[in-house]
C-alpha positions as CSV (number, residue, x, y, z in Angstrom):
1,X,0.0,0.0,0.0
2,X,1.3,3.7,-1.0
3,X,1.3,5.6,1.7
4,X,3.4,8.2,0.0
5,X,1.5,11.3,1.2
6,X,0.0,13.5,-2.1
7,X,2.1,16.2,-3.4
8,X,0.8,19.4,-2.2
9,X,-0.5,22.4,-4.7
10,X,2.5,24.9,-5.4
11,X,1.1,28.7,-3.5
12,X,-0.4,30.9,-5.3
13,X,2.1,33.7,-5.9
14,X,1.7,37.1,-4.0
15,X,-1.0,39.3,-4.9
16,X,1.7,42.1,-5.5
17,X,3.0,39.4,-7.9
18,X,0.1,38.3,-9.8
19,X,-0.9,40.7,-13.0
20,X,-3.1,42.7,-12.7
21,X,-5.9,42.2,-15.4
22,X,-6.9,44.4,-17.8
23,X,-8.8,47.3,-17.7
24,X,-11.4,48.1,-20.0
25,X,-13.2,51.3,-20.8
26,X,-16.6,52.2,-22.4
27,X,-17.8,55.4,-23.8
28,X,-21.1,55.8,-25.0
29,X,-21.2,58.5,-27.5
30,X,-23.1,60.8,-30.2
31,X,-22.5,61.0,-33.6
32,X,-24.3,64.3,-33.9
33,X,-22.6,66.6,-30.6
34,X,-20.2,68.5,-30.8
35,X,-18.2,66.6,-27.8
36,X,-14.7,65.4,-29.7
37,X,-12.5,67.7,-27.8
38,X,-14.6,65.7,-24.7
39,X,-13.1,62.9,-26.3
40,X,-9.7,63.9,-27.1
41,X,-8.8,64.9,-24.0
42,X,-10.2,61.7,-21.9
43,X,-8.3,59.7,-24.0
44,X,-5.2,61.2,-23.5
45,X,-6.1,61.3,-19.8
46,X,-6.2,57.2,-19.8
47,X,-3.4,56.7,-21.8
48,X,-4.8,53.2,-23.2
49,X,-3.2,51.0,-25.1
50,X,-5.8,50.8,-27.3
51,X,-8.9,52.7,-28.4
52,X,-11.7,50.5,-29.8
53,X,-13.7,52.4,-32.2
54,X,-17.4,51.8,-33.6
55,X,-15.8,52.0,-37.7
56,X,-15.2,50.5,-40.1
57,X,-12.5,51.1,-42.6
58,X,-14.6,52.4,-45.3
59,X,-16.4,54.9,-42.6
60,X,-13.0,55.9,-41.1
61,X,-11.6,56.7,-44.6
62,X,-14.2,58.8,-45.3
63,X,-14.0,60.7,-42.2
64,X,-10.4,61.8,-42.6
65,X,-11.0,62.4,-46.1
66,X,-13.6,64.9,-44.6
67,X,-11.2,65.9,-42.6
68,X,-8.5,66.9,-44.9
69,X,-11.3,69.2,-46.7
70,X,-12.0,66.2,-49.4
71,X,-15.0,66.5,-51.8
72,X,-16.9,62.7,-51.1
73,X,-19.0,61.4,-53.7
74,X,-23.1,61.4,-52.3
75,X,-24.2,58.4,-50.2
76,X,-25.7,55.7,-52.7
77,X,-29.2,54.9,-52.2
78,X,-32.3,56.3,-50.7
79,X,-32.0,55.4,-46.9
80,X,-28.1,55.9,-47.1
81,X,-29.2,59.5,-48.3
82,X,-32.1,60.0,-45.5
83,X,-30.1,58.9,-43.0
84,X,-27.1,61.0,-43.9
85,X,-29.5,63.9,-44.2
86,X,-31.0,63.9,-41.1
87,X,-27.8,63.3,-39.2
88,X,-26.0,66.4,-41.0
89,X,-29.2,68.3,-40.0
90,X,-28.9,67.4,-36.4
91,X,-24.9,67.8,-36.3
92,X,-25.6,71.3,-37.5
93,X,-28.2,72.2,-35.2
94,X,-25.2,71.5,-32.9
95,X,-22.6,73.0,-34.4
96,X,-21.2,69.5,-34.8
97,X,-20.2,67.3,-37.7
98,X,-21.9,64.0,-38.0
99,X,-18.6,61.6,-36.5
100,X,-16.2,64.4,-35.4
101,X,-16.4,62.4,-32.0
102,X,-14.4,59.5,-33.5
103,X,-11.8,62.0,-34.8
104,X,-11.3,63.2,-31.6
105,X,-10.8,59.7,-30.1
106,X,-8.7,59.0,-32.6
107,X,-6.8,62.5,-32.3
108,X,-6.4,61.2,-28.5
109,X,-4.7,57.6,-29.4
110,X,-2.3,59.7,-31.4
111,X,-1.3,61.8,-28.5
112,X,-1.0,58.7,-25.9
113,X,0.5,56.7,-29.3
114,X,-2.0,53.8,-28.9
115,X,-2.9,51.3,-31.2
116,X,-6.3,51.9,-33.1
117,X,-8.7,49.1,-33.3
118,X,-12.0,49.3,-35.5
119,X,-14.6,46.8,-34.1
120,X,-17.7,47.4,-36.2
121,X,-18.8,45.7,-39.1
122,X,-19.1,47.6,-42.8
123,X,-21.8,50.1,-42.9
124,X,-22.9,49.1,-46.4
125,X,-23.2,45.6,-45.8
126,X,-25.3,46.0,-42.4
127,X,-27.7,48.1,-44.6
128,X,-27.8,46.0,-47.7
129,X,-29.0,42.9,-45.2
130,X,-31.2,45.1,-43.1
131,X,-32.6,45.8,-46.6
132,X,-32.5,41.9,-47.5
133,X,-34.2,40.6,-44.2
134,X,-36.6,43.6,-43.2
135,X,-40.1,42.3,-43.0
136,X,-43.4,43.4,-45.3
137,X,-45.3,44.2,-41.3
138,X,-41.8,46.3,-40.6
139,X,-41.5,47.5,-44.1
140,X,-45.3,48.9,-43.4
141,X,-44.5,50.6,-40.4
142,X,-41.6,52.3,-41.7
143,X,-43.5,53.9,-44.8
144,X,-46.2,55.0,-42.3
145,X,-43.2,57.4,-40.3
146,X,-41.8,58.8,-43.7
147,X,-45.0,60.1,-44.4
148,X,-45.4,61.3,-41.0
149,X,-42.0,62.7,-41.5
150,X,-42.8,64.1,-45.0
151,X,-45.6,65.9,-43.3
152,X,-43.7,67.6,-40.2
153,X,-41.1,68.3,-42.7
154,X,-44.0,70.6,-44.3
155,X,-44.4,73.1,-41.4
156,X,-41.7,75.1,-40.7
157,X,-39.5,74.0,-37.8
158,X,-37.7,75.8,-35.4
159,X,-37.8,73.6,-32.7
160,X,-36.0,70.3,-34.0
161,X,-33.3,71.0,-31.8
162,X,-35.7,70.8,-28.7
163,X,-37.5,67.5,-30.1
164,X,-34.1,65.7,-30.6
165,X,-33.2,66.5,-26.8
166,X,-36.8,65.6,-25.8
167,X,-36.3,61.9,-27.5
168,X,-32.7,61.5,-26.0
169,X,-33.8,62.9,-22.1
170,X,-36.5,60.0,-22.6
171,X,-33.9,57.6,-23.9
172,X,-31.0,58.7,-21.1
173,X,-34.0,57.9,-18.5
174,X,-34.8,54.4,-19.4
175,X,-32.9,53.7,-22.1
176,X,-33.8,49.9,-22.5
177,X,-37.3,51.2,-22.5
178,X,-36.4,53.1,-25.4
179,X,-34.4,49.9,-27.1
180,X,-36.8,47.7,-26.3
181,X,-40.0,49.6,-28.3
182,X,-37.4,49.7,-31.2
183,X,-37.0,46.0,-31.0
184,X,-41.2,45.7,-31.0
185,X,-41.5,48.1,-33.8
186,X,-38.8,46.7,-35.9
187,X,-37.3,43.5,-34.8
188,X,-35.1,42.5,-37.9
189,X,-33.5,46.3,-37.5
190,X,-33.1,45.8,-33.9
191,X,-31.9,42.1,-34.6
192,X,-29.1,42.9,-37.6
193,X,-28.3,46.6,-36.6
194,X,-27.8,46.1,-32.5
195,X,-28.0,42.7,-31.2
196,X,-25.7,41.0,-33.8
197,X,-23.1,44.1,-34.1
198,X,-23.0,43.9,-29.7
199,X,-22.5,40.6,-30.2
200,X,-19.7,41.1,-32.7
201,X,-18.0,44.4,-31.1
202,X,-18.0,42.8,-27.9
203,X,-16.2,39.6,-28.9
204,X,-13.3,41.7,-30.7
205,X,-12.9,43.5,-27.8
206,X,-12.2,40.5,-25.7
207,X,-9.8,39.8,-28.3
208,X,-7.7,43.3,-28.0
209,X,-8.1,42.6,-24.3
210,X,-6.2,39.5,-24.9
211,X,-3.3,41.2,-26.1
212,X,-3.7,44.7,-23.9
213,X,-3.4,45.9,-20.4
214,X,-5.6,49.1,-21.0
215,X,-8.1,49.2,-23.7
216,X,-11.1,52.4,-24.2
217,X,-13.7,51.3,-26.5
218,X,-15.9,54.3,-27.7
219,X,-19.3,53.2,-29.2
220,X,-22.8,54.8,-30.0
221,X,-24.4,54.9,-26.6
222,X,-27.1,52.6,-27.9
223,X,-24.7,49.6,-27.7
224,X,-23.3,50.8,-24.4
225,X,-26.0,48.0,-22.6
226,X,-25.6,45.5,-25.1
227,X,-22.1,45.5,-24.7
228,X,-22.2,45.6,-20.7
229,X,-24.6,42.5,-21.1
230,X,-21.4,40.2,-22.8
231,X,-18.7,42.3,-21.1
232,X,-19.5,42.6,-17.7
233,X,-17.7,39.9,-16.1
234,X,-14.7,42.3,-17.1
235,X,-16.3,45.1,-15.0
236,X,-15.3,47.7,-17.1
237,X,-15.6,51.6,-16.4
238,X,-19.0,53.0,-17.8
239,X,-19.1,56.9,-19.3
240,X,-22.8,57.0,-20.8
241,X,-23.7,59.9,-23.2
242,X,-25.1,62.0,-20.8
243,X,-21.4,61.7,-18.4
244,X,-19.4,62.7,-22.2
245,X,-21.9,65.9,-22.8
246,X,-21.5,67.4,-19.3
247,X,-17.9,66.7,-19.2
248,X,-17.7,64.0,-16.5
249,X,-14.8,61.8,-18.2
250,X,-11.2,62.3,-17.0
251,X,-9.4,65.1,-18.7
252,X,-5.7,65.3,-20.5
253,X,-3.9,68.1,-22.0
254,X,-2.6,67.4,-26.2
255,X,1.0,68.3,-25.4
256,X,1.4,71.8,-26.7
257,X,2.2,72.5,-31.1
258,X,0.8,68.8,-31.6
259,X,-0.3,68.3,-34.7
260,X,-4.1,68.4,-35.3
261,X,-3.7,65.9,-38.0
262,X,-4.7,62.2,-37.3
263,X,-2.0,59.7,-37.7
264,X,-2.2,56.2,-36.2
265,X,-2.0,52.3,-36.5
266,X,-4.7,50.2,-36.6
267,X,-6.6,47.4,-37.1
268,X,-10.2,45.9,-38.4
269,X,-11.7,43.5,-36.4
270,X,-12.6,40.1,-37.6
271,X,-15.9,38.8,-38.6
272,X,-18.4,38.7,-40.3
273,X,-18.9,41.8,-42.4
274,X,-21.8,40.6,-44.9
């Protein structure tokens, strides 16, 4: 009979020892405030390694072209053309450009000279399958607001400003209240256009956090749930659209005669893009 007594488990090493795990970072933004200095500077306050992005290469592309003064050829297609429409609109009433805030992220990685990760899927390809997969009940529904829409667009309007800060103080409230009616009205949107891209962004930012110690990831506050639903076991630091506008995020200083220009590495995140 062995009575050799069993080996005992090595110790754990010291906790001063052990490494620390990473820290993540989420930033719900706007694509229509004007809040990229906002962004700029709590980047460079953070100092990540890498900044997570909601682009894609085609959008970013067209953004610095935009940047750089850049005539872009018009958006193909009628809902690419409403869309970008109405978002210019509201960026003006703001005195914003529609996805200046993803410059000044990306103006912050610069400074801290972090790695650039883009985590979303292609923007043409989400709309072609939205287009693809919407339903003839959702279809309905959407006509029936473009004519509303056609008809308020009739009246002269000096208060869209006030109507877009009414709808996002009732989403900033509840905002899986808000979500969750667009899921009832329009549940293949919902399905291909949130659900799936959280899904997607939030497994390629596991995968940067593989690889990095201290990683911000600055989406459209809409996936800011989604993404805490797969992500929270990291316990990641939450900055919601309303903490960005009032200027709750940390705050660094661009080291003085940098260059406004946008240069950076990066990568596209992997997956399915169709």
């Amino acid at each position: 009979m062995d009575t050799t007594a069993p080996s005992a488990a090595p110790p754990s090493p010291p906790a001063a020892t052990r490494p620390a795990p990473p820290r993540l970072t989420l930033i719900g933004a706007g694509h229509v405030f004007a809040i990229q200095d906002i962004l700029r500077d709590a980047v460079v306050a953070m100092r990540p390694d890498v900044v997570c992005l909601e682009l894609d290469a085609g959008r970013l592309n067209a953004l610095l072209a935009k940047a750089r003064g850049e005539t872009l050829p018009p958006p193909q297609g009628f809902v690419y053309k409403r869309l970008a429409a109405f978002q210019e609109g509201v960026a003006a009433s703001y005195g914003a450009g529609v996805g200046t805030e993803m410059l000044g992220s990306l103006q912050g990685a610069q400074a801290v000279g972090a790695r650039v990760a883009l985590i979303d899927d292609a923007a043409d390809g989400l709309v072609r399958r939205a287009l693809q997969e919407i339903t003839w009940r959702e279809r309905l529904r959407a006509v029936g607001l473009a004519v509303g829409s056609a008809f308020k667009a009739l009246k002269p309007r000096r208060d869209a400003k006030a109507e877009v800060e009414a709808e996002l103080a009732r989403y900033q409230e509840n905002p899986a209240l808000v979500l969750g009616e667009l899921k009832g009205t329009f549940p293949t949107l919902h399905r291909i256009l949130i659900a799936e891209r959280d899904e997607r962004m939030a497994t390629r930012i596991r995968k940067v956090l593989a690889e990095a110690k201290n990683v911000v990831a600055v989406v459209g506050d809409g996936h800011v749930g989604g993404l805490l639903e797969r992500l929270g076991d990291l316990k990641p630091t939450v900055y919601r659209l309303a903490d960005v506008r009032e200027g709750r995020l940390p705050r660094g200083l661009v080291a003085t005669g940098s260059s406004e220009r946008v240069g950076f590495s990066f990568t596209v995140g992997s997956g399915p893009q169709s």
